[in-house]
N, C-alpha and C positions, 0 to 999 in steps of 0.2 A: 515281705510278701504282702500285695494287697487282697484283701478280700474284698467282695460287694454284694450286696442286693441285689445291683444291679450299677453300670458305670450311671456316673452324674452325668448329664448333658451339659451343665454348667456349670463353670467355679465359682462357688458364694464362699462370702466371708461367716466362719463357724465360730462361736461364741457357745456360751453359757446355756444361754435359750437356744442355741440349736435344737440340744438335746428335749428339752420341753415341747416346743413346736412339732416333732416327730410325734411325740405321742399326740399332740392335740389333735394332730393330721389322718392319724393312721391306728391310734389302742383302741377305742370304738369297735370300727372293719377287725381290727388282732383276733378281742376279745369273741367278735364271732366266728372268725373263723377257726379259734381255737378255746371252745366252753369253758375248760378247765380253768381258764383262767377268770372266768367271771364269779368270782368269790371275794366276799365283801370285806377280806382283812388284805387279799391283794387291791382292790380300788381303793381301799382308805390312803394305800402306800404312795399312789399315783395320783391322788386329790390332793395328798399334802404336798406333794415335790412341784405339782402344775399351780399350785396358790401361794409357793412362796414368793415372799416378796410382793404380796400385793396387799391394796387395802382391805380386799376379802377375806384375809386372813387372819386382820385386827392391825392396828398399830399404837405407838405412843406418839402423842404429840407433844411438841418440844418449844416454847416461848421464848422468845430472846429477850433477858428484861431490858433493853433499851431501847430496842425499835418498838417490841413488842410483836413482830414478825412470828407468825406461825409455821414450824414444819413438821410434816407427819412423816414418821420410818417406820413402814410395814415391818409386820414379825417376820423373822424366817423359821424353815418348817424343823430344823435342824435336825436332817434323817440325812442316813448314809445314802440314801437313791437319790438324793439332792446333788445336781455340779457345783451347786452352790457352798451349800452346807456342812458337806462329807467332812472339810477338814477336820472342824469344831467336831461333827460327831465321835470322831474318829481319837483325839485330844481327850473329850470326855470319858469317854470309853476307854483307852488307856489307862486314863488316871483310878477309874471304878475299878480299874483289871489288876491293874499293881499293885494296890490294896491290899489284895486277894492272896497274892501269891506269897510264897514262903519267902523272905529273906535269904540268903547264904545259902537255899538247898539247889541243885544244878538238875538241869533236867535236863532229857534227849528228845528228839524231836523223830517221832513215829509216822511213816505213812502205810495206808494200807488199801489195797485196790483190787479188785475180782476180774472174772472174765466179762471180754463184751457181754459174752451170750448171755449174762444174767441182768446186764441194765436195763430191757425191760422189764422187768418184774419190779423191780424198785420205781420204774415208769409207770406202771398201770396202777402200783397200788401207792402211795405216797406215804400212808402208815408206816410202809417197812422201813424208812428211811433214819424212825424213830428204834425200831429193833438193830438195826446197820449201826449206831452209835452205840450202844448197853453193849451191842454184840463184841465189840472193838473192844470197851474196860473190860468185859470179861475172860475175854482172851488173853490181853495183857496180865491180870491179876493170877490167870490160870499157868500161863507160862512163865511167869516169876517164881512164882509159888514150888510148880517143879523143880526147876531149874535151882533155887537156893536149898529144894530140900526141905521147907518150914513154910508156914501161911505167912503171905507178904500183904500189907495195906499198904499199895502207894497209892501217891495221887496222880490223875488224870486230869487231863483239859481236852475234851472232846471234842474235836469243829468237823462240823460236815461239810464237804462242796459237793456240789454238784452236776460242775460242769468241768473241761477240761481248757488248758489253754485256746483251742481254736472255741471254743463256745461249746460245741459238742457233748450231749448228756453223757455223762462221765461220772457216778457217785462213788465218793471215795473219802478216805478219814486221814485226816491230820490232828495227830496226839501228841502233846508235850506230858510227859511222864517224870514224874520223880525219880531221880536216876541211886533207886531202893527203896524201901519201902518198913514199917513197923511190923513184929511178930507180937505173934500173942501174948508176949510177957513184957509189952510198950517198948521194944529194945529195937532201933535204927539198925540196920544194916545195908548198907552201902550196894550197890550192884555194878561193877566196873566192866565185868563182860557181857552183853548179853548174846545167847546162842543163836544165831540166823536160820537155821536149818531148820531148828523148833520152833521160830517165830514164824516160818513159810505152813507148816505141816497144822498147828496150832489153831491158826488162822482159818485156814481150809476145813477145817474139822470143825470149828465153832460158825462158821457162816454158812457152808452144807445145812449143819445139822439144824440151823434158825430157818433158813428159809424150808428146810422138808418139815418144819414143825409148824411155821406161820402161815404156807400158802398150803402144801400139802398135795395137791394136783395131782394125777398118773403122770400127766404131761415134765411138768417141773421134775420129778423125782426122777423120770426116767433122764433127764438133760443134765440132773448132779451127776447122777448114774456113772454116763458116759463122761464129767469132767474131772470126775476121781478118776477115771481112767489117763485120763490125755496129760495131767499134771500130777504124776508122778510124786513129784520132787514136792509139791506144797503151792499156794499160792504168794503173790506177792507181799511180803511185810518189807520194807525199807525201812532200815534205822538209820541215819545223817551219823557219818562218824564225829566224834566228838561232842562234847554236851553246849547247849546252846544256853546265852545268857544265863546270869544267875534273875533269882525272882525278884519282881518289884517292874518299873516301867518299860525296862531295855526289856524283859522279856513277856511283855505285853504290848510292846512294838511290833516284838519278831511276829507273834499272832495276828494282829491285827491284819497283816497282808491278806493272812486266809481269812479273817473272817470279817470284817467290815470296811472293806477297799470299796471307792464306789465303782458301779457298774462299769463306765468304762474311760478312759483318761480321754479328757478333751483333747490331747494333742493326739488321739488316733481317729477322730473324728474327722475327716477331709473333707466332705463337703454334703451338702443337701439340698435339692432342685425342688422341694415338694413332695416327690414320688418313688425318688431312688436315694438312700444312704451309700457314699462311700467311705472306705473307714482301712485301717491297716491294724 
């Protein structure tokens, strides 16, 4: 499926800088037709990705001892918004990530997603995006805890997205969980079922109850109101059957997808005239 901006009038050859040239062209006009995004820790992100690879960015210079010929290699910005850079970032990051993780212990891979009718609210306000993640371990640690009968500490890896495959605002949580977790007397207990039906009801009961306490509105309360009514059954928790990588790089890999892939693969970049991107 192609999407567009708008069709290109012409075929140009797409590179690297494509993607740079778009913004040099066009983030300026973005930023004002859209304020929100004029906030000075989003342009830092966008000065470093548009200065890499230049000499404004700093470079080392490098002497041939026998000509004595001079070359200077600009820095790169080595950020995931980078076409250039993302790999390294992405390598780095892996490697700080597997670190992290537990050896030998196996985890599951949690999704967890709401109704439309509540994305904007997490639109208007961007704080709750931070309560949208706490809200997700909490839930999880609460329907553990049930469910074995005894208080669980497992561990969590929280990633937020916020958009959905088409681009579309979409906030939604991908958790990789310790598949069990420690009781109060430091004793490991394993968790090989967990209940779906509890993780729907759970879920629903813990993100209601965040947003009628964080916005609080007549408006909002009455909109959970009616969506306790229409969802019955719970909202959506999706658990991946089977447990995903053990910890260490393999499953700092699997994350990475969700959390620092860069924006969008040069090879779905098709073409740019100046004024119109087209793109699949």
């Amino acid at each position: 499926m192609v999407q567009t901006c708008a069709m290109a009038t012409t075929i140009q050859r797409v590179d690297k800088d494509t993607f740079k040239q778009i913004f040099r062209d066009h983030w300026e006009a973005f930023t004002q037709h859209q304020p929100r995004y004029q906030d000075r820790h989003v342009q830092a992100v966008i000065d470093k990705m548009l200065s890499c690879g230049t000499p404004e960015s700093g470079y080392t210079t490098y002497l041939c001892p026998h000509c004595l010929e001079e070359k200077r290699v600009a820095f790169s910005c080595k950020s995931s918004f980078c076409l250039s850079c993302c790999k390294v970032y992405i390598d780095e990051w892996v490697s700080h990530i597997g670190r992290t993780l537990y050896e030998g212990v196996s985890y599951r891979h949690v999704v967890l997603t709401m109704p439309d009718a509540l994305h904007i609210e997490f639109y208007r306000q961007r704080v709750l995006l931070a309560d949208l993640m706490k809200c997700g371990g909490a839930m999880l640690h609460d329907a553990l805890s049930w469910f074995k009968k005894v208080e669980l500490e497992a561990g969590y890896v929280v990633v937020l997205e916020t958009a959905g495959r088409a681009g579309h605002w979409n906030p939604h949580l991908h958790i990789l969980m310790t598949s069990g977790g420690v009781t109060p007397q430091q004793k490991w207990r394993e968790v090989d079922y967990f209940p779906f039906t509890v993780l729907h009801k759970k879920w629903q009961y813990h993100l209601f109850t965040m947003l009628k306490h964080r916005v609080g509105t007549r408006a909002l309360k009455d909109k959970i109101d009616a969506l306790w009514r229409k969802y019955t059954r719970g909202l959506v928790a999706y658990l991946e059957e089977g447990k995903v990588p053990g910890g260490g790089e393999g499953l700092a890999y699997y994350l990475a997808k969700y959390v620092v892939s860069p924006p969008i693969s040069l090879r779905r970049l098709l073409g740019y005239d100046g004024q119109r991107v087209r793109y699949w």
